[in-house]
C-alpha positions in Angstrom: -12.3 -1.8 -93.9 -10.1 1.0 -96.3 -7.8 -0.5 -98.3 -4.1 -0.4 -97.3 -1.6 1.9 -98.6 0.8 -0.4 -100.5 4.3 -0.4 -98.8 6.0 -3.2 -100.2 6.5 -4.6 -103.4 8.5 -7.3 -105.0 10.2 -4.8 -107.0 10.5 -1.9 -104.3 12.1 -3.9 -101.7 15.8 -4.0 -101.3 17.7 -7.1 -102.2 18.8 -7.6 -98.3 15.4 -7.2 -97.2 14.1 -9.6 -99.2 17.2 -11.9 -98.5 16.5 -11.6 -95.2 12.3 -12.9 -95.6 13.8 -15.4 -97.7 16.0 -17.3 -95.0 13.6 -16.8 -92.3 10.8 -18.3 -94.7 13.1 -21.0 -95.6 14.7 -21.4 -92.4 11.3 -21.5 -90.8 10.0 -24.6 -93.0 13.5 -26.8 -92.7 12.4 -26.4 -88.6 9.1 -26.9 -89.5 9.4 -29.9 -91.5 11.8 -31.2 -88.9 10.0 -31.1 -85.3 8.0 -34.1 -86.2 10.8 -36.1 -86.2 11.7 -35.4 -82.5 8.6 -37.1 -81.0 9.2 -40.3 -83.9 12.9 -40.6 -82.1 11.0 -40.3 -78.6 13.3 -37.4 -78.2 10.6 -34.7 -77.7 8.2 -32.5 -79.4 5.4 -34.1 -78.4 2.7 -31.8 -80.2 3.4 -29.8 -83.5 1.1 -27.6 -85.4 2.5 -27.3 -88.9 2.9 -23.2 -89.8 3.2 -23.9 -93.3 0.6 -21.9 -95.8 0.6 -19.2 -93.1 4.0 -18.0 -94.0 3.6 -14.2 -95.6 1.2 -13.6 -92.0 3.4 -15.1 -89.5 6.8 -13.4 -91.5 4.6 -10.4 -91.3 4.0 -10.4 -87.4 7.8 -10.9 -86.5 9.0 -8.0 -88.6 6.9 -5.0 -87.6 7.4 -6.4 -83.8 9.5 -3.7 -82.2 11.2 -4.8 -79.5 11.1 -2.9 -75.8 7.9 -1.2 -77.8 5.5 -4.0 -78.2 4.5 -7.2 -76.6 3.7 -10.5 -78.4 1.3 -13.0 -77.6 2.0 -16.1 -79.9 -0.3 -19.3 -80.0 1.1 -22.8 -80.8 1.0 -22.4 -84.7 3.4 -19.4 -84.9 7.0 -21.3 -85.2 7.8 -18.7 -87.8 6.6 -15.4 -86.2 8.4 -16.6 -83.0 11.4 -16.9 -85.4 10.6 -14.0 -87.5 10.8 -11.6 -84.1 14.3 -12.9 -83.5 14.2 -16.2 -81.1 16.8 -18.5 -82.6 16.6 -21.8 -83.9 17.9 -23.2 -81.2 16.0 -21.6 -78.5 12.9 -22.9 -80.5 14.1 -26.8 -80.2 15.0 -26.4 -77.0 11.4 -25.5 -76.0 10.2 -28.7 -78.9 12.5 -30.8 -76.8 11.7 -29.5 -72.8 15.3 -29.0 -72.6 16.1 -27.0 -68.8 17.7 -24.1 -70.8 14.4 -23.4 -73.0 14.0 -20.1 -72.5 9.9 -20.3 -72.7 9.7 -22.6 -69.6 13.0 -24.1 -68.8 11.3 -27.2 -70.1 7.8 -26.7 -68.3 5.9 -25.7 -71.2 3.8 -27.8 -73.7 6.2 -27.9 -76.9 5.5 -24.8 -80.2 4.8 -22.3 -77.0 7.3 -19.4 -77.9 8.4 -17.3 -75.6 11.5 -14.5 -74.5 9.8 -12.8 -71.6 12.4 -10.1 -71.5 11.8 -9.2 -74.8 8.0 -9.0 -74.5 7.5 -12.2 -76.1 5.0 -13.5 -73.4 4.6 -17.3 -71.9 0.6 -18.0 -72.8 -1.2 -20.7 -71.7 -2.1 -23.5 -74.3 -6.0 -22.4 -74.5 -7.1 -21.2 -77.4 -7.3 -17.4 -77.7 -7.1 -16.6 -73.7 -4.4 -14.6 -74.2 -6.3 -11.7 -76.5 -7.5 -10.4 -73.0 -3.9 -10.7 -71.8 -3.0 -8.6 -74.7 -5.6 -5.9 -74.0 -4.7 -5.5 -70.3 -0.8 -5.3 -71.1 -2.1 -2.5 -74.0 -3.8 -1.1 -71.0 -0.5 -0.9 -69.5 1.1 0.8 -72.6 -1.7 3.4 -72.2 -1.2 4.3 -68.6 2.5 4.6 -69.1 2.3 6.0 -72.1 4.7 3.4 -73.9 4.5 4.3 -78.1 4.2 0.7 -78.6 1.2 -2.2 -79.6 0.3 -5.4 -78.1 -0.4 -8.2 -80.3 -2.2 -11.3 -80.1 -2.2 -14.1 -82.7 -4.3 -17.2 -83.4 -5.9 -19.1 -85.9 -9.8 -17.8 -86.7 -11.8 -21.1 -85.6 -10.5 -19.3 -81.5 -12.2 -16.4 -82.5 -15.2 -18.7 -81.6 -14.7 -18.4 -78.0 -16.7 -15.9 -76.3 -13.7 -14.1 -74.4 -12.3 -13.2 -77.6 -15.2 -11.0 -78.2 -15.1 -9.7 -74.5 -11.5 -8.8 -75.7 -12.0 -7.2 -78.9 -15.2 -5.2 -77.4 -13.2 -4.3 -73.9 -10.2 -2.6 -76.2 -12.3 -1.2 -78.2 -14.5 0.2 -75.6 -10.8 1.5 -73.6 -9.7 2.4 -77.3 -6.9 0.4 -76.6 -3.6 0.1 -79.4 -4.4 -4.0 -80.0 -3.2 -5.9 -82.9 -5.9 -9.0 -83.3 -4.3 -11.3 -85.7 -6.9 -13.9 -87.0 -5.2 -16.6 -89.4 -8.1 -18.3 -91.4 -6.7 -21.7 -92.6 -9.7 -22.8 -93.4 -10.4 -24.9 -90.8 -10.5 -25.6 -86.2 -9.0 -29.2 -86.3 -11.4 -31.1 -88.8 -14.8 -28.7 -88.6 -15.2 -25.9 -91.4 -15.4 -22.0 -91.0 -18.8 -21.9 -92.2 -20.1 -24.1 -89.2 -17.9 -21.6 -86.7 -18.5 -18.4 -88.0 -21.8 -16.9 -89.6 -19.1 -14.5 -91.5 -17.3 -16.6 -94.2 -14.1 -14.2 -93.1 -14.4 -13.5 -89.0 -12.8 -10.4 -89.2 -16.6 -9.2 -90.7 -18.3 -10.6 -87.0 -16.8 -7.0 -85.3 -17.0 -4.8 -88.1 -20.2 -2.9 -86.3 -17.9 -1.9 -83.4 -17.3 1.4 -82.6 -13.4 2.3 -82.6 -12.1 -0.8 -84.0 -10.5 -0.8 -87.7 -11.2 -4.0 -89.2 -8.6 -4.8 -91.9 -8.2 -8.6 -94.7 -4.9 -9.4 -96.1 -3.7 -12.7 -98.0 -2.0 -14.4 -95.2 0.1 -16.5 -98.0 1.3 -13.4 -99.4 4.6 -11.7 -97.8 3.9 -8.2 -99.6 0.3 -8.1 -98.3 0.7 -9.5 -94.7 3.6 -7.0 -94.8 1.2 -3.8 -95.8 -1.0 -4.6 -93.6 0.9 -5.4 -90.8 2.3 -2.1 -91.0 -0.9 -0.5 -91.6 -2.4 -2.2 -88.9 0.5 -1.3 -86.1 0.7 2.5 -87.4 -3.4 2.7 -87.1 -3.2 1.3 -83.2 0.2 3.2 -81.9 -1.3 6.6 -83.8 -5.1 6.0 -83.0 -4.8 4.3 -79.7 -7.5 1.9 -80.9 -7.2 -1.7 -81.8 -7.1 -3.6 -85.5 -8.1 -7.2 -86.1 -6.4 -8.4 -89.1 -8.3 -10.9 -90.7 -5.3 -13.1 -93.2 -6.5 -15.9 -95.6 -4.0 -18.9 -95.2 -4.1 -22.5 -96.0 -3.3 -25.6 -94.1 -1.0 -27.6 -96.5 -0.8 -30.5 -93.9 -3.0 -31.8 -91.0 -3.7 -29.8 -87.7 -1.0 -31.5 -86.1 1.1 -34.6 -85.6 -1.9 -36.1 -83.6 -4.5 -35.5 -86.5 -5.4 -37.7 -89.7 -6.6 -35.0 -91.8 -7.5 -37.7 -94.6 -10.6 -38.6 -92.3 -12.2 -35.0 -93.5 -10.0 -33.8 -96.2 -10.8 -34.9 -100.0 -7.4 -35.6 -102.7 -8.2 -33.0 -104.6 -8.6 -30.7 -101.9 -5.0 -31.3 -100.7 -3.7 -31.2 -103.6 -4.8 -27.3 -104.1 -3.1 -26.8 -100.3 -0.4 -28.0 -102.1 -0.4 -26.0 -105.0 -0.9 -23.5 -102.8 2.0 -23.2 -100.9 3.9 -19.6 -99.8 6.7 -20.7 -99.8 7.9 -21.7 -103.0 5.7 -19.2 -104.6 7.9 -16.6 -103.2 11.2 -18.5 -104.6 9.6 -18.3 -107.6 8.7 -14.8 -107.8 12.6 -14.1 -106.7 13.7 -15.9 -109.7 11.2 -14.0 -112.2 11.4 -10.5 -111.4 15.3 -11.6 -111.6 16.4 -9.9 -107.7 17.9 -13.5 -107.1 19.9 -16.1 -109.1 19.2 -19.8 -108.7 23.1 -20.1 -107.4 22.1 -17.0 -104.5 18.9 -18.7 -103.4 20.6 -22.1 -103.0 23.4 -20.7 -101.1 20.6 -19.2 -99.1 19.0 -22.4 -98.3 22.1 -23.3 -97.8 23.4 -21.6 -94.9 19.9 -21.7 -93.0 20.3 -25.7 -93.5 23.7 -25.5 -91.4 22.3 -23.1 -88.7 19.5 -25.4 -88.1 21.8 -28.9 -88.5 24.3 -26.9 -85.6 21.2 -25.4 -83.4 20.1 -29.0 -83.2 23.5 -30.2 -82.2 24.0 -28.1 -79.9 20.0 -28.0 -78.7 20.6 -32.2 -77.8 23.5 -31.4 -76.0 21.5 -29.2 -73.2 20.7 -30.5 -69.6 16.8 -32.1 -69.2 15.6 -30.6 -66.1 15.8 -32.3 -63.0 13.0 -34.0 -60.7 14.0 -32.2 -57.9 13.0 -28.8 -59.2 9.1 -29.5 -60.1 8.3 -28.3 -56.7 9.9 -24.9 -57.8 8.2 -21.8 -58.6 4.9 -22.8 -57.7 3.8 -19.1 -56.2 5.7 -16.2 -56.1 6.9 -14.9 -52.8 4.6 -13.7 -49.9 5.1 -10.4 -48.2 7.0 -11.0 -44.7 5.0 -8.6 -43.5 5.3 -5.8 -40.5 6.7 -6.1 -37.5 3.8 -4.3 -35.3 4.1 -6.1 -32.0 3.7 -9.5 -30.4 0.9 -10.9 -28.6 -3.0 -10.7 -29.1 -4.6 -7.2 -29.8 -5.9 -6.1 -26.4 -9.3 -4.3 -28.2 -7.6 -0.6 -27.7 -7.7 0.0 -31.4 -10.3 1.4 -33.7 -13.2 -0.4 -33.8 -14.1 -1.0 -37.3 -16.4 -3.2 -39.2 -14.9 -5.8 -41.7 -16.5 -3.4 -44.4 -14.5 -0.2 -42.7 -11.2 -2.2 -41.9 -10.9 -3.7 -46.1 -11.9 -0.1 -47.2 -9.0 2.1 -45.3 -6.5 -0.8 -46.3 -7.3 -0.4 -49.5 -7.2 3.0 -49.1 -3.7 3.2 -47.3 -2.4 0.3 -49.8 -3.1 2.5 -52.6 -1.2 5.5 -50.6 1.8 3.1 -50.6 2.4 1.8 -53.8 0.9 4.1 -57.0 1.3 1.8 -59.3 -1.5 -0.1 -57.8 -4.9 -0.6 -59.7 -8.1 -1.8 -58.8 -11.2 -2.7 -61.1 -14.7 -4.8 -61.4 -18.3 -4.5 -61.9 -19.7 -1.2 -59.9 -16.6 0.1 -58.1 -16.6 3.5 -59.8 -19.8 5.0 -59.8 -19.9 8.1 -58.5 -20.4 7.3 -54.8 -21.3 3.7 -54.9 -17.8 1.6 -54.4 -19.1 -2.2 -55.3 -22.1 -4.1 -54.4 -21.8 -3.4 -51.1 -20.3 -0.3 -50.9 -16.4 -1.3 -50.0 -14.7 0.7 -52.2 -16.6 3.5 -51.3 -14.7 7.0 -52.1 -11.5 5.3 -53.8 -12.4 7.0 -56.8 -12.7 10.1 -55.7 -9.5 10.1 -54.5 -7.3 8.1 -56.8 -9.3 8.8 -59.7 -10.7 6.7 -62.8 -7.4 6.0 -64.1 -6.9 3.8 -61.2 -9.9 2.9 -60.1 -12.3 2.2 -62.5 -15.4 0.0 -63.3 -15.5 -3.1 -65.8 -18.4 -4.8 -68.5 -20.1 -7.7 -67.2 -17.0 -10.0 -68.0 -15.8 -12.3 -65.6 -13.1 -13.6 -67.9 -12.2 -10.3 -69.4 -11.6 -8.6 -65.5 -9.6 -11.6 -64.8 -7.8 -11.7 -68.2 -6.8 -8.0 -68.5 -5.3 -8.3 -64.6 -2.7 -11.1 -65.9 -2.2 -8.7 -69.4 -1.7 -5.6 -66.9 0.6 -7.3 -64.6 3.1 -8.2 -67.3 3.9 -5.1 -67.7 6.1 -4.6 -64.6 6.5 -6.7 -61.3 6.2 -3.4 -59.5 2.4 -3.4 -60.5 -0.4 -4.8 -58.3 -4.0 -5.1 -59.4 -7.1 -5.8 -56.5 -10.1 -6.6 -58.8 -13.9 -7.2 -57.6 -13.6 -11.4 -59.7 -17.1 -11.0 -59.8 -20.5 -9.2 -57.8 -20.9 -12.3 -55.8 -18.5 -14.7 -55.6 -21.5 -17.3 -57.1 -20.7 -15.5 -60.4 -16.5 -16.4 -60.8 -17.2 -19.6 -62.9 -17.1 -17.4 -66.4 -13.3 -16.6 -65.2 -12.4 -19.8 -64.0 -10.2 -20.2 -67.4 -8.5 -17.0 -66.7 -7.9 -18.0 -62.8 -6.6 -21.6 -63.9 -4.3 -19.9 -66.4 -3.2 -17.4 -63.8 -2.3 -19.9 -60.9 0.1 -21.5 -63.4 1.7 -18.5 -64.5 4.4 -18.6 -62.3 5.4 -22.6 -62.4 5.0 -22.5 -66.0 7.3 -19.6 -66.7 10.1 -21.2 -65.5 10.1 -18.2 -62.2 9.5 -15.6 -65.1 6.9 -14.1 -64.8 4.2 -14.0 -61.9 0.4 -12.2 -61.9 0.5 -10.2 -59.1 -3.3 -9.8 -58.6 -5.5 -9.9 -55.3 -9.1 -11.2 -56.4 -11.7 -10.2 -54.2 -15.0 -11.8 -53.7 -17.6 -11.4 -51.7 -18.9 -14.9 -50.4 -21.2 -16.9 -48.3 -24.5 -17.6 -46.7 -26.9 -16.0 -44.3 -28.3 -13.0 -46.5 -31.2 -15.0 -47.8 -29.7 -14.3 -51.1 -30.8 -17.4 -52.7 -28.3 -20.0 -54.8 -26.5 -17.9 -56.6 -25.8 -15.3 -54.0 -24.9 -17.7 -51.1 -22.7 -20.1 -52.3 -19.2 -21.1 -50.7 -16.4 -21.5 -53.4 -13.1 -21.9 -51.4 -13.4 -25.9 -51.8 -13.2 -25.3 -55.3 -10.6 -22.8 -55.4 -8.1 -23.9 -52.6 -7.3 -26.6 -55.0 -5.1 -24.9 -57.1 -1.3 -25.0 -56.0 -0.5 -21.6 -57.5 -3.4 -19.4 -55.4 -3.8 -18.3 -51.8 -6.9 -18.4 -50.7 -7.6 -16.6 -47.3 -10.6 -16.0 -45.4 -10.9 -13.4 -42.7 -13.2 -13.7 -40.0 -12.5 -10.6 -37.9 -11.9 -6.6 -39.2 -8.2 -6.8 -37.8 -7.6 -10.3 -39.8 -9.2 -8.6 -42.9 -6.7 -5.6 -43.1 -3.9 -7.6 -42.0 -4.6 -10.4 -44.5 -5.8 -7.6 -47.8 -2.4 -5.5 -47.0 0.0 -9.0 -47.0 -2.2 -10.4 -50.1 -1.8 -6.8 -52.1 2.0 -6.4 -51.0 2.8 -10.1 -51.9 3.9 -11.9 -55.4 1.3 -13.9 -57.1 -2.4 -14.7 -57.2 -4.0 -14.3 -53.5 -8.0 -14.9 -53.7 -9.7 -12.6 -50.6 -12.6 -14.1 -49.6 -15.3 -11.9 -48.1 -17.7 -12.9 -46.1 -20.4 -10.6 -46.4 -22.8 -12.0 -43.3 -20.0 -10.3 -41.6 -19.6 -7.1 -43.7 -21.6 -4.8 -41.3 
C-alpha cells in the first residue's frame, strides 16, 4: 500500500491533455444524462447505470488502456471508460438502442455492455464481477506469449462480495499474473451499504495479506489521482508480472439505475452532498482557477462534444434493428468435420484400449497437433498422478507445466480462466478437468452459463473454445456426490455439446472432434467404464 509517485498535476499537464479529459468528461455526462431518455421514448436503453461521481476513475481506465497491449473488461457502469479507450458516441447508442450495427452484440446484448472485440475491449456477461477470472486467464495468455501488456477488470466494490472475485484475485496472484482489479466504491450495491458487504470499510484492505499482490486507494472523483494511480498500477503489473487492485472512492450522485428509487434508502441531505460532490464540474472549476482555460474555451468545448453527440444520435436512429430471422444465428461455433478414416463399422483389428487408454493417447496426439493447446484442473500435474483417476497420466512430462498444469480448488475460477485464455486467440484450445467428479461442477455453473452464450451474445465474435471434461456416473459405490448424472442439466443449454462416449473408439473419436472444434463441448466420462 506505498504511496504513488505523483505524475500528473493540474499545473504539469499540457493544455491539450487536459482539453482532451475535459471533452471526454463532458462528453461522457451529455451521453450520460441522455440514455434515459431512450427507454422514456420506448426507443431503447432499457437499463442505465448512471457513471456520474466516478468520472476521474473511469477517465483514468480509458487512458492508460493501450491498445493491441491490453485487454479490457468493462461492467455496465463504465459509459465513460468505454468512451475514454476510444469507442465513439455513436457506437455506445447503438449498443443503448440494440441497433444490428452495435458493435458489442449487433444488438444481442443487454444495453451499457461496451465492447470492440478487436481492440481487446471484451463482450462480458451482465453478472457482476464474472469477468475478473476472464481477465486473469486472458493475463495468463499475455504471460505465455509474452505480450508487454495488462488485463483489466472493472466493477463497482459491493461485486467484490462474490466469492469468484477472490478465487480471481488469489489465482493471479498465486500465477503472479499482470491484473489490473479496478474496485469503484460508490458507496453503495443497489440500496445496501459497504459496511454490511465488506468487514473493510475500503475492500481493497480484504486482500492486502496476499502474497504478490500490490494493493493501491485513489480518489475515484479525482482525474489527477485516478490518473497516478492508474499509471502506477499498470507499470507495477507489466514490470512485476503481478496483479494490482485499485481500490477508488467515488460517489453515486443519482440512483443505481433507471429501475431504482433511491429516495426509498437515501436521506436529502445525503443527496445533496452527492451532489456537492460532483467530478465533473469540480474539474471545470479547477480549469478556470489555475487559469489553463477561459470561460469562452471551455464553452466552445462543451460545445463541440454537444454536436458530436446531437449527430451520433442522428445518425445512431437511422441504423437497421436486427432482424427475427437471424436469432437462430451464432448459437455455437462450428464443429470440426472431422477425418475421413474409412466407412463402415470397425471390424475389432485395432488396438485394444480401455476408455482410460483411448482419452489418454488422444489427448496426447491432440496436444502433438496443435501447440497451442492447454489443459488444466484439480490433480493433473502431479508428478506422476494425471487426475483422479489417472487419465492424464504422463502429459506433463512431456508437454511440461506450462501446458499442463494443476488448479486451486475453484470450480468457477478453472472454468473462468478457460473463457479469459481463449480470448486471446481462436487458434487456442483449452481441455480442463470442470471438476474431480462431475458431482462437484455446480460452483462453475455461472462460468459455464456465461460461456454457452459467448458465442450468440457476441454477435459471431468471439467463441470459448474449451473442451470440459468430467468424469460422471454410477456404479463405483461412490456415494451422492460421486455418482450423480448431470447431462439432464447440462444438455439444456443451446450453446454446449454435450457427448457421452460409451466405447474406447467413441471416446477418442468424440475428445479429438470436441478439442478440434469451435465452442464449448462438455466430455462426459463415464468412469464405471474407465478400466
Amino acid at each position: 500500500m506505498s504511496s504513488v509517485k505523483k505524475i500528473y498535476g493540474i499545473k504539469t499537464t499540457d493544455k491539450e491533455t487536459l482539453r482532451r479529459w475535459y471533452y471526454l468528461l463532458y462528453l461522457g455526462r451529455c451521453l450520460d444524462e441522455k440514455a434515459p431518455s431512450y427507454l422514456l421514448q420506448s426507443i431503447g436503453w432499457q437499463f442505465h447505470a448512471s457513471n456520474a461521481g466516478h468520472d476521474g476513475i473511469q477517465l483514468a481506465i480509458g487512458q492508460i488502456f493501450q491498445r493491441g497491449k491490453d485487454h479490457l473488461f468493462l461492467y455496465y457502469r463504465d459509459l465513460l471508460a468505454a468512451l475514454s479507450a476510444g469507442m465513439t458516441v455513436e457506437e455506445m447508442i447503438l449498443n443503448g438502442i440494440s441497433k444490428a450495427t452495435d458493435p458489442t452484440s449487433g444488438g444481442r446484448h443487454m444495453s451499457d455492455h461496451y465492447a470492440k472485440v478487436e481492440w481487446g475491449i471484451h463482450n462480458i456477461s451482465s453478472c457482476v464481477a464474472a469477468h475478473d477470472s476472464q481477465a486473469v486467464g486472458l493475463a495468463r495468455a499475455l504471460d505465455y506469449y509474452g505480450v508487454d501488456g495488462v488485463a483489466i477488470a472493472s466493477h463497482g466494490e459491493s461485486s467484490a462480495s462474490e466469492g469468484y472475485v477472490f478465487e480471481a484475485i488469489n489465482g493471479a496472484a498465486r500465477e503472479r499474473l499482470p491484473v489490473i482489479f479496478v474496485l469503484q466504491g460508490n458507496g453503495y450495491g443497489i440500496s445496501v451499504p459497504t459496511h454490511e458487504q465488506t468487514a473493510n470499510p475500503r475492500v481493497g484492505q480484504n486482500y492486502a495479506g496476499i502474497r504478490h499482490l500490490k494493493v493501491l486507494f485513489c480518489n475515484g472523483k479525482d482525474v489527477f489521482d485516478s490518473m497516478n494511480t492508474m499509471e502506477a498500477a499498470r507499470e507495477y503489473a507489466v514490470k512485476h508480472r503481478t496483479p494490482v487492485v485499485v481500490t477508488a472512492d467515488c460517489v453515486r450522485i443519482g440512483a443505481h439505475s433507471n429501475s431504482d428509487k433511491h429516495t426509498l434508502y437515501r436521506s436529502e441531505e445525503e443527496l445533496q452532498r452527492a451532489q456537492a460532490a460532483d467530478p465533473l464540474p469540480k474539474f471545470r472549476r479547477m480549469l478556470l482557477r489555475y487559469q489553463r482555460f477561459t470561460e469562452e474555451e471551455l464553452q466552445a468545448i462543451e460545445a463541440e462534444a454537444r454536436e458530436e453527440l446531437k449527430v451520433a444520435n442522428r445518425n445512431a436512429l437511422k441504423a437497421p434493428d436486427p432482424t427475427a430471422d437471424t436469432v437462430m444465428e451464432y448459437v455455437i461455433g462450428e464443429a470440426y468435420p472431422g477425418d475421413k478414416y474409412g466407412t463402415g463399422i470397425p471390424d475389432g483389428s485395432g488396438e485394444k484400449l480401455t476408455l482410460v487408454q483411448a482419452i489418454n493417447k488422444t489427448l496426447k496426439q491432440e496436444f502433438r497437433h496443435n501447440p497451442d493447446t492447454f489443459l488444466w484442473g484439480q490433480d493433473v500435474a502431479n508428478k506422476d498422478k494425471g487426475g483422479v483417476f489417472n487419465v492424464t497420466k504422463g502429459m506433463l512430462q512431456e508437454f511440461g507445466n506450462k501446458r499442463i498444469f494443476n488448479a486451486p480448488i475453484a470450480e468457477d475460477y478453472i472454468v473462468g480462466t478457460a473463457n479469459g485464455m481463449s480470448r486471446f486467440s481462436d487458434k487456442i484450445r483449452i481441455v480442463i478437468e470442470g471438476a474431480e467428479f462431475s458431482d462437484y461442477f455446480w460452483p462453475a455453473m455461472e462460468q459455464f452459463v456465461n460461456s454457452t452464450h459467448d458465442f450468440w451474445r457476441s454477435n459471431g465474435q468471439y467463441s470459448p473454445n474449451i473442451t470440459i471434461r468430467l468424469s460422471t456416473g454410477g456404479y463405483i459405490q461412490g456415494g451422492l456426490y460421486h455418482s450423480q448424472s448431470v447431462e439432464g442439466v447440462l444438455t439444456t443449454f443451446p450453446g454446449a455439446r454435450v457427448v457421452y462416449p460409451c466405447f474406447s473408439d467413441d471416446a477418442a473419436g468424440l475428445l479429438r472432434t470436441a478439442m478440434r472444434s469451435r465452442g464449448v463441448t462438455v466430455f462426459l466420462e463415464p468412469k464405471a467404464q474407465y478400466n
